[in-house]
C-alpha positions as CSV (number, residue, x, y, z in Angstrom):
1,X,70.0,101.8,91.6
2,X,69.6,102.2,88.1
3,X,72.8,100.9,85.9
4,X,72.9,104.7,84.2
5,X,73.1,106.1,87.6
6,X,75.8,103.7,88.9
7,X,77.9,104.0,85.8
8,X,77.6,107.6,85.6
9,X,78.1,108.3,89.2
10,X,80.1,111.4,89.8
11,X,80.6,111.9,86.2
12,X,79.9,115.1,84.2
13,X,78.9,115.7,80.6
14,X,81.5,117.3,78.7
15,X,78.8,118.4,75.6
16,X,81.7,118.9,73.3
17,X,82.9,115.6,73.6
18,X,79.5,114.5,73.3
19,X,79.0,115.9,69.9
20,X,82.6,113.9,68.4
21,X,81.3,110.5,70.0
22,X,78.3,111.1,68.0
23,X,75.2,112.8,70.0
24,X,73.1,114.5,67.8
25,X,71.9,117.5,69.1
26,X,68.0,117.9,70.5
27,X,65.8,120.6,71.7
28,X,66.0,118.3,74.5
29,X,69.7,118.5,74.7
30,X,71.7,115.5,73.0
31,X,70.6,112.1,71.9
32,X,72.4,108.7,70.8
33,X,71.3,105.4,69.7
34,X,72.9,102.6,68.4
35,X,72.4,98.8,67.8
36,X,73.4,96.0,69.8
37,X,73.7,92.2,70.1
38,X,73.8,91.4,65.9
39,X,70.9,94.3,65.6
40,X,68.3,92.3,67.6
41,X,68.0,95.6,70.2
42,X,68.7,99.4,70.6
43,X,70.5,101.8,73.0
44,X,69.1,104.8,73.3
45,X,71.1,107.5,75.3
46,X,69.9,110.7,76.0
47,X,71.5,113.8,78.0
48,X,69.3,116.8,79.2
49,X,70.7,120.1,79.2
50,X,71.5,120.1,82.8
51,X,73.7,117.5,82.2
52,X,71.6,114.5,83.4
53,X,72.3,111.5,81.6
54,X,69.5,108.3,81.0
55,X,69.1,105.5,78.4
56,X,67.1,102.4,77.4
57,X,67.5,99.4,75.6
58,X,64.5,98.9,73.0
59,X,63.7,95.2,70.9
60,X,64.1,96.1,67.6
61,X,61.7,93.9,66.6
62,X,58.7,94.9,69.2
63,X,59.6,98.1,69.9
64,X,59.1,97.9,73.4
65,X,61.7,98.2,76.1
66,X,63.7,95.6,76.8
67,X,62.7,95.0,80.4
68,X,64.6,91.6,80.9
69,X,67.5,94.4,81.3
70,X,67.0,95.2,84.6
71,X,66.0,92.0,86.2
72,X,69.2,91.4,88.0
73,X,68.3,87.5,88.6
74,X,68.6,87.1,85.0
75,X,72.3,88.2,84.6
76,X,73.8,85.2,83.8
77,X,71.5,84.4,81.0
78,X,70.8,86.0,77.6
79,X,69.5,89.1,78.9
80,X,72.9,89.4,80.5
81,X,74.6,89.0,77.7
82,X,72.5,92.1,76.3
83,X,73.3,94.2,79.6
84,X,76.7,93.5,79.6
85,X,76.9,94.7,75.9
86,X,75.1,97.8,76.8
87,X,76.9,98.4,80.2
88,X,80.1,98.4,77.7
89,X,78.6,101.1,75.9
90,X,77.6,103.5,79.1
91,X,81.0,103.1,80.0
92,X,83.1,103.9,76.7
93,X,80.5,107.1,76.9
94,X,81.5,107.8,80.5
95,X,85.2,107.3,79.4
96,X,85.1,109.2,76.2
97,X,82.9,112.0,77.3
98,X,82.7,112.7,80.8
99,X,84.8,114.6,83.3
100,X,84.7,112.3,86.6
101,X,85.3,113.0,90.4
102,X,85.0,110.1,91.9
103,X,85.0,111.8,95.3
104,X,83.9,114.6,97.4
105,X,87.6,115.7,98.7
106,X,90.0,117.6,96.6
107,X,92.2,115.6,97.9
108,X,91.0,112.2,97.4
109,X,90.4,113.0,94.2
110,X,94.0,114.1,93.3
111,X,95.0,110.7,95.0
112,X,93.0,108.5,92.8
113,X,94.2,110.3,89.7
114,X,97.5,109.2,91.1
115,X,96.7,105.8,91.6
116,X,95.8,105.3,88.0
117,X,98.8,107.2,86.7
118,X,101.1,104.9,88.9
119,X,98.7,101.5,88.6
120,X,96.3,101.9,86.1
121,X,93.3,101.1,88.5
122,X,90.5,103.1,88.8
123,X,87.6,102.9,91.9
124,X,84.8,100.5,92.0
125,X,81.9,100.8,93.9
126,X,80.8,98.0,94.8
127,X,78.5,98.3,97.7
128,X,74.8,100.0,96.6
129,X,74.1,100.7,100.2
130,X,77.2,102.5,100.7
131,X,77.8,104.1,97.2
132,X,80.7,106.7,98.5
133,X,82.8,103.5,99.0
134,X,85.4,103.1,96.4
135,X,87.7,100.2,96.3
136,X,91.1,100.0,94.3
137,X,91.4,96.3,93.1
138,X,95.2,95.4,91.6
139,X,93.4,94.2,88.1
140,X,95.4,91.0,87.4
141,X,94.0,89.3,90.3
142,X,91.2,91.9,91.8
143,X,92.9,91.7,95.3
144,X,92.3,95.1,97.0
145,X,94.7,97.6,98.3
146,X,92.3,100.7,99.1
147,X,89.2,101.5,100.1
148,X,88.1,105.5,100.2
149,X,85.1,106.6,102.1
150,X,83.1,109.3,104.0
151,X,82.5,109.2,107.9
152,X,82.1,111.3,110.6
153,X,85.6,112.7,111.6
154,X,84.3,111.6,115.1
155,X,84.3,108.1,114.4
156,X,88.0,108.0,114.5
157,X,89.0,111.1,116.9
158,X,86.9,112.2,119.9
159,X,86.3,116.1,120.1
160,X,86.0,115.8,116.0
161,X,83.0,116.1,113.9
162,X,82.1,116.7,110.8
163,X,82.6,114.7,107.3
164,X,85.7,113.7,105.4
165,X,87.2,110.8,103.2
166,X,89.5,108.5,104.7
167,X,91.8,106.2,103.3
168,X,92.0,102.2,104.9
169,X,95.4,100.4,103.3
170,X,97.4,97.7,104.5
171,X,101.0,97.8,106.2
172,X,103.3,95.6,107.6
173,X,101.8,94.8,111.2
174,X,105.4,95.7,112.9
175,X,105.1,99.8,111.1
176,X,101.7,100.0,112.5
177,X,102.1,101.5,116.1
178,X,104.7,103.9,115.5
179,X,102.5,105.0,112.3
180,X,99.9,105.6,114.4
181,X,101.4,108.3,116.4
182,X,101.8,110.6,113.3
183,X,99.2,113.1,113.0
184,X,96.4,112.1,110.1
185,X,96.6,108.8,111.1
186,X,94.3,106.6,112.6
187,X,93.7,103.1,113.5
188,X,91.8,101.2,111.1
189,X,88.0,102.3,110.8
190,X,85.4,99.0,110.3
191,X,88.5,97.0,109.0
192,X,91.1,94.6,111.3
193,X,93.3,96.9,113.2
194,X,96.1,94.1,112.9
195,X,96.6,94.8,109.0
196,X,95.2,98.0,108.0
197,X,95.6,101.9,109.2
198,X,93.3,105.0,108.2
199,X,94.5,108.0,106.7
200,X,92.4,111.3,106.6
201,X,92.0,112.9,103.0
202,X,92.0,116.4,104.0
203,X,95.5,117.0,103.6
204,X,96.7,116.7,107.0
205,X,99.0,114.2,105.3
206,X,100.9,115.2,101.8
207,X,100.1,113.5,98.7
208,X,102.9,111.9,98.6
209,X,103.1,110.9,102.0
210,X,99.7,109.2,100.8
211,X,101.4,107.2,98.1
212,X,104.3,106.3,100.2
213,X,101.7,104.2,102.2
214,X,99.7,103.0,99.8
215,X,102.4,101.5,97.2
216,X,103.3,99.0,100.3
217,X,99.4,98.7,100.3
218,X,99.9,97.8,96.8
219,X,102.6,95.6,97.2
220,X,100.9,93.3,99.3
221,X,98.5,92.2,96.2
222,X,101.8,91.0,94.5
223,X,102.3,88.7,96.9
224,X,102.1,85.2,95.5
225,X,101.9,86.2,92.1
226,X,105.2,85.9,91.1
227,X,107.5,82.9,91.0
């Protein structure tokens, strides 16, 4: 997956916000460029008029695309140090001027938006094979205390199908069974069953049921870091 594509996953152009970052506007639909790394290279970003968003990284110097950019193996070294620059760029863009849903579900949507009102944390998606997987990390010391994804309601409930977004969090091992007999909840899918419950985004369960749950969840990254 291209680093455009994962940055701007779920994320949709808002043109007019585009125009106050400082797009120009194209018969194309809108274009930015700007310099990086002390002027030695050049971002160019472009959205189409359907909204699709791409860029490149040229050497000023050459001309040519900077290709070093995409050869993951070479992350730690300089041409890192020129993706990283540029990653910080396609991400102020995708803060600045994007409308995001990180998710399919009304409902898991409306739950990470509280998540970063309460926390501050928004998802990362870390897994490229499974890119509907987003995990909530506490950002002082990236423990993580959610995970959102889409299965087969059948996975966890016989008589079920169909997909929706579930929840995995982590309670206090004692809660778990009587937890378990409320409705929307679920034994913990592909995670230890000890530690860790499912909840169904589909809003069997209210939002703020949800957060109940999850600021225990939470709590369990603190853990440790306090004296």
């Amino acid at each position: 997956m291209r680093l455009e594509d994962k940055i701007f996953r779920q994320a949709e152009a808002d043109f007019a916000k585009l125009a106050k970052y400082g797009f120009r506007k194209t018969r194309e639909g809108f274009y930015f460029e700007k310099l990086l790394f002390n002027d030695s290279f050049k971002a160019v970003i472009k959205v189409s008029e359907s909204g699709i968003i791409t860029g490149e990284v040229y050497d000023v110097d050459t001309g040519d695309i900077y290709f070093p950019l995409r050869v993951e193996d070479m992350a730690a070294g300089f041409a890192g140090e020129v993706r990283a620059e540029y990653e910080n760029l396609l991400t102020d863009i995708k803060n600045k001027c994007c409308l995001v849903s990180y998710f399919s579900s009304a409902q898991a949507n409306r739950i990470a938006d509280l998540i970063f009102a309460a926390y501050g944390d928004k998802p990362d998606f870390p897994w490229e094979k499974s890119a509907d997987c987003g995990v909530f990390r506490n950002q002082q010391n990236r423990k993580w205390y959610a995970l959102i994804m889409s299965i087969d309601f059948g996975k966890l409930e016989k008589g079920k199908e169909g997909l929706l977004e579930i929840m995995n969090i982590k309670i206090a091992e004692d809660k778990i069974p009587e937890l378990h007999k409320q409705k929307g909840i679920y034994p913990a899918y592909h995670m230890n069953k000890k530690n860790w419950i499912t909840l169904v985004l589909n809003d069997t369960l209210a939002d703020e049921k949800v957060m109940s749950l999850l600021s225990e969840s939470h709590g369990f990254t603190l853990r440790g870091s306090r004296k």
